[in-house]
N, C-alpha and C positions, 0 to 999 in steps of 0.2 A: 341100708340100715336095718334090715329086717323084714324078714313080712309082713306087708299090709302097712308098710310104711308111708308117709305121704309122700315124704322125698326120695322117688323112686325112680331107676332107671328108662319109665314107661315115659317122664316127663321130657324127656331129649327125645324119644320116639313120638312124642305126638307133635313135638316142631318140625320135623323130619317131614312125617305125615303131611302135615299143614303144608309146607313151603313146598311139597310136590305136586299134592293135588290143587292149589294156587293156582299154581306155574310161575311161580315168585321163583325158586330152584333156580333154574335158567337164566335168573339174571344177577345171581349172585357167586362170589367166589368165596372158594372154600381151600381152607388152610386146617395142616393139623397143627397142632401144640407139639411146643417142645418142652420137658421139666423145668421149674423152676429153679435155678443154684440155690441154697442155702443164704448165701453171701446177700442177694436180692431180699429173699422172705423176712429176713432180719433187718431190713428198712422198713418193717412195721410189726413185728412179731421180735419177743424176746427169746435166746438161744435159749434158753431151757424150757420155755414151752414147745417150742418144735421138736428139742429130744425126747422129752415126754412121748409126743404123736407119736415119731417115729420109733421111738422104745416100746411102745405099748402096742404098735401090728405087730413090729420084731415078737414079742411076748405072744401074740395068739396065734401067730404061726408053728411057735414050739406046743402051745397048748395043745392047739387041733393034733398036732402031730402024737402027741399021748391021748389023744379021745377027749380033750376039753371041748371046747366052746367056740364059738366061729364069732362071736360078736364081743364085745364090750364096752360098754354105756360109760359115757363122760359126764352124760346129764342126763336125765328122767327122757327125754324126747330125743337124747345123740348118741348115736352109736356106731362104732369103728370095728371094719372089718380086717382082713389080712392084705387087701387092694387099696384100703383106702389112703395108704401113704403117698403111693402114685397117683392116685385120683386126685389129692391134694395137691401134686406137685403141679400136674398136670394142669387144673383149673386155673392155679396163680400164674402158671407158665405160658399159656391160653390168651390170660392179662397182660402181659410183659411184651411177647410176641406182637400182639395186637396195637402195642403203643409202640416200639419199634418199626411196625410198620407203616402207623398212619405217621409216625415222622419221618422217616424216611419219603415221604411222598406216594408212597406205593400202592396206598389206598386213602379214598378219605375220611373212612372211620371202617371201624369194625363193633361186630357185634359177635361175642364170646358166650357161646351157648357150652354153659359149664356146669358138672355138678363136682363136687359138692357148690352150694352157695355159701358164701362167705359175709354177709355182713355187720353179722352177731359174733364173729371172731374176735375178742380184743387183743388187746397186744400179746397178755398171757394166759387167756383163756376161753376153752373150745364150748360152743353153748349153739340153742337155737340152733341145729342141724349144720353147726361150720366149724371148721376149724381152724382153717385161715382167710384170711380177710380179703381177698382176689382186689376187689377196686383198691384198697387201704395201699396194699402192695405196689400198685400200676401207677399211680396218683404219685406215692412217693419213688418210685422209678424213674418217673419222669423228671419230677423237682432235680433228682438227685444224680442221675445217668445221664440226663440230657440237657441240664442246665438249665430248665426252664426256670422261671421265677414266680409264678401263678396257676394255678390249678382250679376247676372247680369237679366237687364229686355232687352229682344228683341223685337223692335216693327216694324212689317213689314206690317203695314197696309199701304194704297193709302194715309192717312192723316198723319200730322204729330199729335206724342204724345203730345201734349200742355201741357196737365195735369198732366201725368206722368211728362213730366220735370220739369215744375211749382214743385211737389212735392219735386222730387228726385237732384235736380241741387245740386252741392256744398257737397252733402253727398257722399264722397268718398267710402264709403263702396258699393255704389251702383256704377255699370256702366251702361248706358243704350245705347244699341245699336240702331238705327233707318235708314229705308229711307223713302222717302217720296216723292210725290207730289211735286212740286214747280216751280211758284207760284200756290198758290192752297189754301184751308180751310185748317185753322184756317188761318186769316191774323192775325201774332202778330210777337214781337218780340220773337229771340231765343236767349236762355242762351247763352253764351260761355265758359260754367264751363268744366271742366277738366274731369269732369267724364262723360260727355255726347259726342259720335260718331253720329254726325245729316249727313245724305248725302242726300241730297236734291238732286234729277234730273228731268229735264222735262219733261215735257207730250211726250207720245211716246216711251217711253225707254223700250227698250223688256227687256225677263228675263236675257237672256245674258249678257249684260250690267250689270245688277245686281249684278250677280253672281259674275262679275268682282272687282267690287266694295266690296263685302259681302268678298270675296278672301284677298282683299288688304287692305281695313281697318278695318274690325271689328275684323275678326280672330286677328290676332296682337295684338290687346288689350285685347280680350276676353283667350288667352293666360298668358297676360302680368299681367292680373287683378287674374285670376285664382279664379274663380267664384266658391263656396260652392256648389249652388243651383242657377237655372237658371228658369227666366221665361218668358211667350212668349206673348204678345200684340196677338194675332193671327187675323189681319183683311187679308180677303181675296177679298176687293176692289182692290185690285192692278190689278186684272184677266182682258185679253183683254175685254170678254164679259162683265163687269159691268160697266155698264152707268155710277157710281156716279165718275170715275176717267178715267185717260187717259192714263195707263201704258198697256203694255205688256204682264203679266205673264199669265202663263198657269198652270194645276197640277204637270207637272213637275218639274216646278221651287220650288213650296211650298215644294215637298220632296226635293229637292236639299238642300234647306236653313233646311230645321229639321233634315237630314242628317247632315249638317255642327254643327248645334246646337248642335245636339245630341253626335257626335265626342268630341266638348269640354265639353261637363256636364261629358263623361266617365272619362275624363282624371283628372276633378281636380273636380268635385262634385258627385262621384257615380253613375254619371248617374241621379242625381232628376233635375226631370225637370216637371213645373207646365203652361200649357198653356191655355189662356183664350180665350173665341169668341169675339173679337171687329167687325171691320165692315164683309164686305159681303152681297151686297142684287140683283144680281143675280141670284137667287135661284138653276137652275142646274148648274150653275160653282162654288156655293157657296158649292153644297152637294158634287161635286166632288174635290173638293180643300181639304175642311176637309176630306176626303175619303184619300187622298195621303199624307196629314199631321197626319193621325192618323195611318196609316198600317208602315211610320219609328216609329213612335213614339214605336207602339206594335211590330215589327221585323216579319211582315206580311204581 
């Protein structure tokens, strides 16, 4: 997105990083992405915001090619280069992949280390460093490819899911679990549908407090709902060390919560569970967070 971005390339190399000098690597399998179809992204994404995206690289590729400009901002903090169409397709594709395979039986969950992140994506509009919604996508892929009849999405980023709820409000098939920041980015208002647990807390709140929280309202529903297949927002802003937020959390709280996850996907989805990279920029509490959200996920 530019130099000196937060959301930058560096942040998939310090997972890399991470899970070699681990030695976590070695026990994990790795797949590449294949693009997303059109046909797919428009189970949560309206056609004319997609041609937009994809109209506007088409446009900075003629620019550059007359001596324009290599970027152009959708919003004050998001900015689209001449790759980023593919990058797009790429991350939802990442998500789609990944639920095809943990139903299929071939794995029993995945973890989609993707940029761009997606969870500020609304249906038709690109915000918060996303453009498209990666979990919003997978979640309704699944209801809708595979028949499923219950979903839960968990989103335990520093921000709240704006886009994801934008998407998924009101469709009962989905539950979407969240905490969040607050007050904090995105200023908007929030649903009040029935199928969404928002827990909003303030700045400062250690993982404790969380975990308190995760204990006494999500479980209960995430029981109540009895989710098929479950999938995960995974930002890892919430971490004391990341500037972009002002929560508490440490590595051990991330396993605590994929612990918790993980407990309800056995009991009423198999065990599939599909998690995506949202925020995190950090970089060594971003490589260590996914380091302890990936060893429950693998039973290592």
């Amino acid at each position: 997105m530019g130099a000196g971005h937060p959301e930058c390339p560096e942040r998939l190399d310090a997972i890399e990083d991470r899970l070699l000098i681990s030695g976590l690597d070695v026990a994990l399998e790795r797949r590449e992405a294949t693009a997303a179809s059109l046909a797919d992204l428009e189970l949560a994404h309206g056609r004319m915001h997609l041609a937009a995206l994809r109209g506007l690289c088409e446009s900075l590729k003629e620019d550059i090619s007359a001596g324009g400009p290599t970027h152009a901002h959708v919003d004050p903090d998001t900015a689209i280069n001449t790759h980023s169409w593919d990058a797009i397709l790429m991350a939802a594709g990442a998500a789609i992949d990944a639920t095809d395979a943990v139903m299929a039986g071939e794995m029993a969950n995945a973890f989609c280390a993707v940029r761009p992140p997606g969870h500020h994506a609304t249906r038709n509009q690109a915000m918060g460093f996303c453009f498209v919604n990666n979990v919003a996508v997978a979640a309704k892929y699944a209801l809708e490819r595979h028949g499923l009849q219950r979903v839960a999405i968990i989103d335990f980023d520093v921000h709240h899911g704006n886009g994801t709820e934008d998407i998924v409000a009101g469709d009962e098939r989905i539950l979407m679990c969240s905490f969040y920041q607050h007050p904090f980015y995105p200023v908007c208002e929030h649903s009040t549908a029935s199928n969404l647990v928002n827990l909003p807390v303030p700045a400062y709140t250690k993982g404790m407090d969380i975990r308190e929280l995760v204990d006494m309202m999500w479980l209960p529903r995430l029981e109540a709902h009895r989710p098929q297949m479950i999938f995960i927002s995974a930002g890892f802003d919430a971490h004391r060390e990341d500037d972009m937020g002002q929560l508490g959390l440490v590595e051990s709280d991330y396993a605590w919560m994929t612990s918790r996850i993980k407990e309800v996907a056995e009991r009423h989805a198999k065990g599939r569970i599909v998690s995506c990279l949202e925020g995190g920029y950090a970089l060594s509490a971003l490589g260590r967070s996914v380091e302890a959200h990936l060893r429950v996920l693998a039973d290592v």
